[in-house]
C-alpha positions in Angstrom: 0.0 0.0 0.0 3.3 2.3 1.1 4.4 1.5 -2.2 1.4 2.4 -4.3 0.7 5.7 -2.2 4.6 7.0 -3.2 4.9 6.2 -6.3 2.9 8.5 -8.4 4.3 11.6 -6.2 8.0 9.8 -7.1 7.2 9.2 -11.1 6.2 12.9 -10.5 9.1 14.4 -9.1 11.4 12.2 -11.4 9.4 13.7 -14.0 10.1 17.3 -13.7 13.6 16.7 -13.0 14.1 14.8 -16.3 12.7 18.3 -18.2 14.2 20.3 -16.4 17.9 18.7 -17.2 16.5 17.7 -20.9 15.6 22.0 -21.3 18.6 22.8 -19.6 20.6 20.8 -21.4 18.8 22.1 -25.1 19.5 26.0 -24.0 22.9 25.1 -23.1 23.2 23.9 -25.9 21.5 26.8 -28.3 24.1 28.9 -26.6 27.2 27.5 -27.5 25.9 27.5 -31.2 24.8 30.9 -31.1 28.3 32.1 -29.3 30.1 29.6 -31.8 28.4 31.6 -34.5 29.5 34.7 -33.4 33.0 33.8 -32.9 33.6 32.2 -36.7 31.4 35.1 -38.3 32.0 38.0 -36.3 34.5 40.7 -35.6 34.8 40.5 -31.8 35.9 44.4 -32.0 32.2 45.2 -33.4 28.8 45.3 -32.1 27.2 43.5 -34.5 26.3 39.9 -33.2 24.2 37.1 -34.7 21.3 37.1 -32.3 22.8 37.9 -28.7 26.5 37.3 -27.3 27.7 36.4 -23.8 31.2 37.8 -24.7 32.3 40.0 -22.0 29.1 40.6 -20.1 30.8 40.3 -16.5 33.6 43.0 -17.7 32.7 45.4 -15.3 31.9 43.0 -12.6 33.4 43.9 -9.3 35.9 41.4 -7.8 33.9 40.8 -4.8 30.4 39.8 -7.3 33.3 37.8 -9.5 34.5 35.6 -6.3 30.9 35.0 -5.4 29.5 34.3 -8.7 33.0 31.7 -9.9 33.4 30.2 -6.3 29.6 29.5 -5.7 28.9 27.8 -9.1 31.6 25.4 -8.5 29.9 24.3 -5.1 26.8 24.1 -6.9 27.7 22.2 -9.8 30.1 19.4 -7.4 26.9 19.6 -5.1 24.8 18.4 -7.9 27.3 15.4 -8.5 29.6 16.6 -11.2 33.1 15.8 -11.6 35.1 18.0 -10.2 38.2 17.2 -13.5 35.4 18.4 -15.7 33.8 20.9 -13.6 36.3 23.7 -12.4 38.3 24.1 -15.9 35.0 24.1 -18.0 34.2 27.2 -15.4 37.2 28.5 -15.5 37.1 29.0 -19.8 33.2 29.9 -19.2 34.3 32.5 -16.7 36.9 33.7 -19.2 34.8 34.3 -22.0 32.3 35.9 -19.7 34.6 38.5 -18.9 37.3 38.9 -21.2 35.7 37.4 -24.4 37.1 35.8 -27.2 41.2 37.6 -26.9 41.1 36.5 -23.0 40.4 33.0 -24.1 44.4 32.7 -25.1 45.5 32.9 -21.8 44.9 29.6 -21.3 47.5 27.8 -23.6 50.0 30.0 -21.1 48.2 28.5 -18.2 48.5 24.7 -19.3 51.8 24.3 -21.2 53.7 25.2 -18.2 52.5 22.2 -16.2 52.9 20.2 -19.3 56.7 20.9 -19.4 57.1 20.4 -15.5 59.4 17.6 -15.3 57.9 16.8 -11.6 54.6 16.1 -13.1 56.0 13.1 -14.4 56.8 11.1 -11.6 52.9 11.1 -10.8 52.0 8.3 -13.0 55.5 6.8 -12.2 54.3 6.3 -8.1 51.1 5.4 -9.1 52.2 2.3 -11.2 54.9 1.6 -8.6 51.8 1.3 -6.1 49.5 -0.6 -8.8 52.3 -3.1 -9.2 52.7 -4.0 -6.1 48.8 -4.3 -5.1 48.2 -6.2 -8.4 51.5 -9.0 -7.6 49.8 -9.6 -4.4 52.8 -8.6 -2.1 50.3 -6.0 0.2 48.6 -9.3 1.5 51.7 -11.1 2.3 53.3 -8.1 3.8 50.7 -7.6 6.0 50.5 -11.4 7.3 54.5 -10.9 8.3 53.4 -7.9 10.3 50.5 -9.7 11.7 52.7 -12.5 12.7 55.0 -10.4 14.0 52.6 -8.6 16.3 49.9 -10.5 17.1 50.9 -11.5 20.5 50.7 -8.0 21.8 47.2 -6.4 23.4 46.2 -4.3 20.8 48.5 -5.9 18.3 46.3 -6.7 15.1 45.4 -2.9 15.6 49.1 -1.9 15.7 50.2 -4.3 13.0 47.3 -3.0 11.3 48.9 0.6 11.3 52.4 -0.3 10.9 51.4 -2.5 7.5 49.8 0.9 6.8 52.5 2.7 6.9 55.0 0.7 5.3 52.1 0.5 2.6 51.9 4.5 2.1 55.9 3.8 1.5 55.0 1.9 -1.4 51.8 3.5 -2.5 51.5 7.3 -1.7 47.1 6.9 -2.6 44.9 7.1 0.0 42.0 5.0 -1.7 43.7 1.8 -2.5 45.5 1.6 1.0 41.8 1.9 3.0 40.3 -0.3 0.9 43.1 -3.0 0.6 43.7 -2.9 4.2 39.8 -3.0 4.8 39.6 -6.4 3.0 42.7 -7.9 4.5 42.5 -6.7 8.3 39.5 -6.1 9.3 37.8 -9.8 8.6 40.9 -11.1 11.2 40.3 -8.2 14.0 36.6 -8.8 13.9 37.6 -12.5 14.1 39.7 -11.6 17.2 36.7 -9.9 18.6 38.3 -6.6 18.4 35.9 -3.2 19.6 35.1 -1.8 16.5 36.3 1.4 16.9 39.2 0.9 17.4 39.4 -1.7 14.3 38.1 0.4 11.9 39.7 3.4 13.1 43.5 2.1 13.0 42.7 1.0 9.4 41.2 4.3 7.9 44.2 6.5 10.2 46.4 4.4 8.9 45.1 4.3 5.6 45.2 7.9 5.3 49.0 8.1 6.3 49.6 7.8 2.6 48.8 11.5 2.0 51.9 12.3 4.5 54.9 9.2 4.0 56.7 9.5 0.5 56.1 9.3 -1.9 52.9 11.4 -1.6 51.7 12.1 -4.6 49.9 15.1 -2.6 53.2 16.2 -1.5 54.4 16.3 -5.4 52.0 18.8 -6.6 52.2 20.9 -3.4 56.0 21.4 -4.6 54.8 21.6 -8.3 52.6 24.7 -7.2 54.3 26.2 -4.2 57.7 25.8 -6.2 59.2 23.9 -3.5 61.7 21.2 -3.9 60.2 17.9 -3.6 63.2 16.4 -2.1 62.8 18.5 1.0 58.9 18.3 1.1 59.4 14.1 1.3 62.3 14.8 3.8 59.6 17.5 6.0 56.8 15.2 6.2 59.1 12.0 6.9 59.2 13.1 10.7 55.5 13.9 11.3 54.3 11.0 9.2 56.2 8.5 11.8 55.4 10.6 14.9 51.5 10.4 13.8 52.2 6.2 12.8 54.0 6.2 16.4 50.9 8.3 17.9 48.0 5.8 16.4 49.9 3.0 17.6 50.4 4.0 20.7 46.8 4.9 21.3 45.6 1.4 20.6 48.3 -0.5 22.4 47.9 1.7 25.7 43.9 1.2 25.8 43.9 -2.6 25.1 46.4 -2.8 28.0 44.0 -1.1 29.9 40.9 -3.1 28.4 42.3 -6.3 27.5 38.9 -6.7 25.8 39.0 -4.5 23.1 42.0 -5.5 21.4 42.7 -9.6 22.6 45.9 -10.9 21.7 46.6 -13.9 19.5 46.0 -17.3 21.0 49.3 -18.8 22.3 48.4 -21.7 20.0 48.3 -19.7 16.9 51.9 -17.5 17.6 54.8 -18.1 15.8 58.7 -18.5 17.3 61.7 -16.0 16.0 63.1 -18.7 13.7 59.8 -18.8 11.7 59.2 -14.4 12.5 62.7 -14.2 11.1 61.8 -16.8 7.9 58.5 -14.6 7.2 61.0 -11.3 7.4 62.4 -12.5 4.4 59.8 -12.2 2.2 59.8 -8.2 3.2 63.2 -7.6 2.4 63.0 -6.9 -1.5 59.4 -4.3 -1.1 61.5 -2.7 2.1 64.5 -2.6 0.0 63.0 -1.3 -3.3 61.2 1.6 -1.1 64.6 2.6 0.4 66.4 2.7 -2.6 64.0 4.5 -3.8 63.5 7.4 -1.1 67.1 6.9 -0.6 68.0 8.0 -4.2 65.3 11.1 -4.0 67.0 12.7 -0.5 70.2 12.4 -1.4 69.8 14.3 -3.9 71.2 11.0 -6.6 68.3 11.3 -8.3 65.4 14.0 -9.5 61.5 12.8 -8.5 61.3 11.3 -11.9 63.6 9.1 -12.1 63.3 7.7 -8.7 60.0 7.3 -10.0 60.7 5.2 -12.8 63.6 2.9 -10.6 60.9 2.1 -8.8 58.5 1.4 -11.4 61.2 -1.2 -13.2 61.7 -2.1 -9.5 58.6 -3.3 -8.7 58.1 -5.6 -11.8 61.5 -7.2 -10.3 60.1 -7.6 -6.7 57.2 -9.3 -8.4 59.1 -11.5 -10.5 61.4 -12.2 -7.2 57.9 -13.7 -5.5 56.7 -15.1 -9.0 53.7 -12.9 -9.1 54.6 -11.2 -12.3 52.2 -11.3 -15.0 50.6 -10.1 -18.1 47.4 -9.5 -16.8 49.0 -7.9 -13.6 50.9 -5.6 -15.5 48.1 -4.5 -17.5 45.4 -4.3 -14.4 48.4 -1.9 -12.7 48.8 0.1 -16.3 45.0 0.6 -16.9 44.5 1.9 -13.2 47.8 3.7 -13.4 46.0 5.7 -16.5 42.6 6.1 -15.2 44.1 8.0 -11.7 46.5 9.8 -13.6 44.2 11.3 -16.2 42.2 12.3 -13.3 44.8 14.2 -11.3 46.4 15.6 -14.4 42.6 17.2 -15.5 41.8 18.6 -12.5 45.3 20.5 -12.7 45.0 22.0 -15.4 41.1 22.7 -15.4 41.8 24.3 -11.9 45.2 26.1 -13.2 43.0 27.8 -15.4 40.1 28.7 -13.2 42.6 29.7 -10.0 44.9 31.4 -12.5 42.0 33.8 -14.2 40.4 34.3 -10.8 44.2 35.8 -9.7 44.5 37.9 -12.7 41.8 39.7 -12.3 42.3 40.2 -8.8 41.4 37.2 -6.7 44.8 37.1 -4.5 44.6 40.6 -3.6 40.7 40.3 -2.3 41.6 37.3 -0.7 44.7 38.5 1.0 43.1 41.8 2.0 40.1 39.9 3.4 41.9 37.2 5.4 44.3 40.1 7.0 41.9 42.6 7.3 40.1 40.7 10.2 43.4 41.9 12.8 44.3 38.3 13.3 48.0 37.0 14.2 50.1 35.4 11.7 49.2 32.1 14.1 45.3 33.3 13.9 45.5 33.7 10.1 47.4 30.1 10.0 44.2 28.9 12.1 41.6 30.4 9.9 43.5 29.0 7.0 43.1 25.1 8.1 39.9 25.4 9.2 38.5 26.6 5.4 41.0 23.8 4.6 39.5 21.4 6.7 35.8 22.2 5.8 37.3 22.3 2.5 38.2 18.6 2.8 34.2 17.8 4.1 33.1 18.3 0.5 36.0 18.4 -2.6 38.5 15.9 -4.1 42.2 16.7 -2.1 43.7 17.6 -5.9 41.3 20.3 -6.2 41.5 21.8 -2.8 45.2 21.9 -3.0 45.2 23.5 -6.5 42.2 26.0 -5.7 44.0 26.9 -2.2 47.9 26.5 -2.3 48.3 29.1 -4.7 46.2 31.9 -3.1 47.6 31.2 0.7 51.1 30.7 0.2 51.6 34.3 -0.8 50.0 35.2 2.2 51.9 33.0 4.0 55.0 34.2 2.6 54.1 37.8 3.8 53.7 36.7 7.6 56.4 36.5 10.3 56.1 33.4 12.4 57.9 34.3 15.8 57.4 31.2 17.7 54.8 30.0 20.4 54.9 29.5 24.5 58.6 31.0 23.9 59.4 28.2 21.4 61.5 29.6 18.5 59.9 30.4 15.3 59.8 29.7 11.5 62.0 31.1 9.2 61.6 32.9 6.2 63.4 30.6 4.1 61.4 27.6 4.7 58.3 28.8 5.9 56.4 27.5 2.9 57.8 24.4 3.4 56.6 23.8 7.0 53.3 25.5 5.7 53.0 22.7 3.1 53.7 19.8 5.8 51.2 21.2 7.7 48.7 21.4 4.6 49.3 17.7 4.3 48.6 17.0 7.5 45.2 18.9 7.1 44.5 16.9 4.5 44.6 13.6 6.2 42.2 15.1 8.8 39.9 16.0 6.1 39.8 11.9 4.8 38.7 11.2 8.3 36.2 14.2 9.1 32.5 13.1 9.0 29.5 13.8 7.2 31.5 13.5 4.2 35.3 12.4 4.9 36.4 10.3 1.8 38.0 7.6 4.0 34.9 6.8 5.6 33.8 5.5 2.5 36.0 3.9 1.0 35.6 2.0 4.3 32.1 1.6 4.1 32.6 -0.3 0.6 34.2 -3.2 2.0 32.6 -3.7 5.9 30.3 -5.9 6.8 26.8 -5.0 6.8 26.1 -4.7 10.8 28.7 -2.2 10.3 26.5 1.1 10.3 27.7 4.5 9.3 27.9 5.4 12.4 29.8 2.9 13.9 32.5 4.3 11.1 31.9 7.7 11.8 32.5 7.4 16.3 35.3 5.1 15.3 37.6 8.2 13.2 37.0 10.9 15.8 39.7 10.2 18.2 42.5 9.4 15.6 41.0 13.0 14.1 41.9 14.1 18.0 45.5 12.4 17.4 45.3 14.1 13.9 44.5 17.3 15.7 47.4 17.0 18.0 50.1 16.3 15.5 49.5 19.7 13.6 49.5 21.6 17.1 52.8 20.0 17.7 53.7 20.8 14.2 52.8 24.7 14.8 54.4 25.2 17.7 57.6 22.9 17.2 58.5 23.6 13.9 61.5 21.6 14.1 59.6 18.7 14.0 59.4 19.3 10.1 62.1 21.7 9.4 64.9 19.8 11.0 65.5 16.9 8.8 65.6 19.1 5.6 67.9 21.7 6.9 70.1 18.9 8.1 70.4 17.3 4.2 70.1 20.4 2.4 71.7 22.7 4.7 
């Protein structure tokens, strides 16, 4: 009876929405041909135009009208399910020919062929086949059983293998996705076996899961360099530090409450442990992924080798590891190509679609609004820092990381640039010379927290997609708020030791 009473209002609704996108849709397209018309047939310099022209209708639009009108389209447009690749570079050249017209469309050939000739760029698709390689070969899975053997015996210690496998994983695969979904299908069906709380098994896979936006080889941490025209060398060597301390943190956290509540995380069975000898014999089958992520990093801090060609020894590199555990195949190797091209078309279209729509919005005045705005409120340099994670982190609620970092990073690190950091408590202060650098560690971190923030965190869906179904949302949702707390902590440490991030690249690069 429910059913029959709904349906017609349903069918209704349905209906109209189906017009009103099919009309839509049809006027859209009328004017394109009408402004395609005008742009073969007539002299942009005269007023003569077949029918009506768009061209330059916002020229006279104020700045604050311009950031209103370009900045609230794009959240209405993701909000109604869009891609976000597609989205923010269409607006961008809409936005373009809105104001500047048919001339003002040219700038954006100078927008894109700069990225295009960035040699960083490159190592993108390199890390991401790396990582495809060795999910596809099957070594993740037996990585994480050497860790699970290794600490099972421990309270807590399916939890804390759970992160450590983590974080070796964001070694080896720098992409938050496939790490909280691979370690979603292979640890969580043995802690809920263990009859681990739930909170704390799902949270120590999507924190850990998430470390991959922090550990090199970030591919997060890549185009932050690309954009703030940082090194990447000392960006990996910056967020080294915090990525352990916040691995160290998580694991700490579960190990110190199942102590306290042997309940929650049960050790192994006696029966079920393993000796040294055989820890030791299961060690082995690490040594060639640990080694091929440490020649890797190793080649990229020392300065032996640029991003991209660390990138592609550790592309040929893992094709040899998988060979070493005769996992190699054809079928792999064209699974790990086929995802490699699919997540780097992605990233690379919503860089330049968003180099585009940021780089307009700055040219005609965007950075100076925005920079007037944000230190027109009186705030500290530490207040404006503040105010600038938190529109990160609601930031993070709602858009793809890529797109934040490219709609943000080039309109705050100016501003960031322009402030004096003098310390907090009495503890000393940032420098000028690599106070975007510990700005971008700090982004990263921001980042994570954002994967992990509900309604709308991206890791707590990817998580979703794999548990069981008396899992319920909100189970997920209790179960990331005190690693966000953790998360939370490490950036205050962050702020007020800067050292923390600063050290270790001062120490290589001097």
């Amino acid at each position: 009876m429910s059913t029959s009473t709904i349906s017609p209002n349903t069918q209704s609704t349905g209906g109209l929405w189906k017009w009103v996108m099919i009309l839509g849709t049809v006027g859209l397209l009328f004017i394109c041909f009408v402004e395609f018309i005008n742009i073969l047939f007539y002299d942009p310099y005269e007023e003569e135009r077949f029918l009506f022209s768009l061209s330059e209708i916002l020229m006279d639009t104020e700045i604050e009208a311009l950031t209103f009108l370009m900045f609230g389209s794009l959240a209405l447009l993701l909000m109604a399910g869009l891609p976000m690749a597609f989205v923010v570079g269409g607006l961008g050249v809409v936005f373009i020919y809105l104001v500047g017209g048919q001339t003002m469309v040219n700038i954006i050939p100078t927008r894109i062929f700069p990225l295009m000739s960035n040699p960083d760029l490159a190592a993108i698709p390199l890390f991401i086949f790396m990582a495809s390689m060795l999910e596809k070969a099957g070594l993740i899975e037996e990585m994480f059983d050497v860790v699970y053997k290794w600490m099972g015996g421990l309270s807590g210690g399916l939890a804390a293998a759970t992160i450590l496998a983590s974080t070796i994983l964001a070694a080896m695969v720098g992409v938050i996705g496939a790490a909280v979904v691979t370690m979603g299908i292979i640890a969580l069906p043995a802690m809920l076996k263990r009859k681990y709380d739930h909170k704390i098994a799902l949270g120590s896979i999507m924190a850990g899961g998430t470390l991959g936006i922090l550990i090199p080889p970030s591919i997060l941490a890549i185009l932050y360099a690309v954009i703030a025209q940082q090194s990447v060398g000392q960006l990996y060597l910056g967020s080294l530090v915090p990525g352990l301390m916040l691995s160290g943190l998580y694991i700490a956290y579960v190990v110190i409450r199942s102590l306290l509540n042997p309940k929650l995380g049960p050790p192994l069975p006696k029966e079920e442990r393993v000796g040294f000898g055989e820890k030791l014999r299961l060690f082995k089958n690490l040594l060639a992924p640990i080694v091929l992520v440490f020649l890797v990093l190793g080649l990229l801090f020392g300065g032996i080798a640029t991003p991209v060609e660390a990138a592609g020894i550790g592309s040929f590199g893992a094709m040899i590891v998988s060979m070493m555990h005769k996992r190699f195949s054809l079928e792999a190797l064209r699974d790990a190509s086929i995802t490699t091209a699919r997540a780097s078309a992605m990233v690379l279209w919503i860089i330049f679609g968003a180099s585009v729509f940021v780089g307009f919005f700055i040219l005609q005045g965007g950075q100076d609004f925005i920079t007037e705005t944000i230190l027109g409120t009186g705030l500290s340099p530490y207040g404006v820092l503040l105010l600038m994670l938190l529109i990160l982190f609601f930031l993070g609620m709602f858009l793809d990381w890529v797109g934040i970092l490219l709609l943000t990073v080039p309109i705050f690190v100016p501003i960031i640039q322009s402030l004096t950091f003098d310390g907090l408590f009495g503890m000393p202060g940032v420098s000028s010379d690599v106070v975007v650098l510990w700005f971008g560690v700090i982004y990263l971190v921001n980042m994570q927290m954002s994967f992990l923030s509900p309604p709308f965190g991206y890791a707590l869906f990817y998580l979703r997609g794999v548990c069981p179904p008396e899992i319920s949302m909100a189970t997920i949702f209790k179960s990331a708020l005190v690693f966000l707390a953790i998360q939370v902590l490490a950036v205050f440490l962050c702020v007020v030791f800067p050292a923390i991030i600063t050290w270790l690249p001062q120490v290589v690069y001097g």
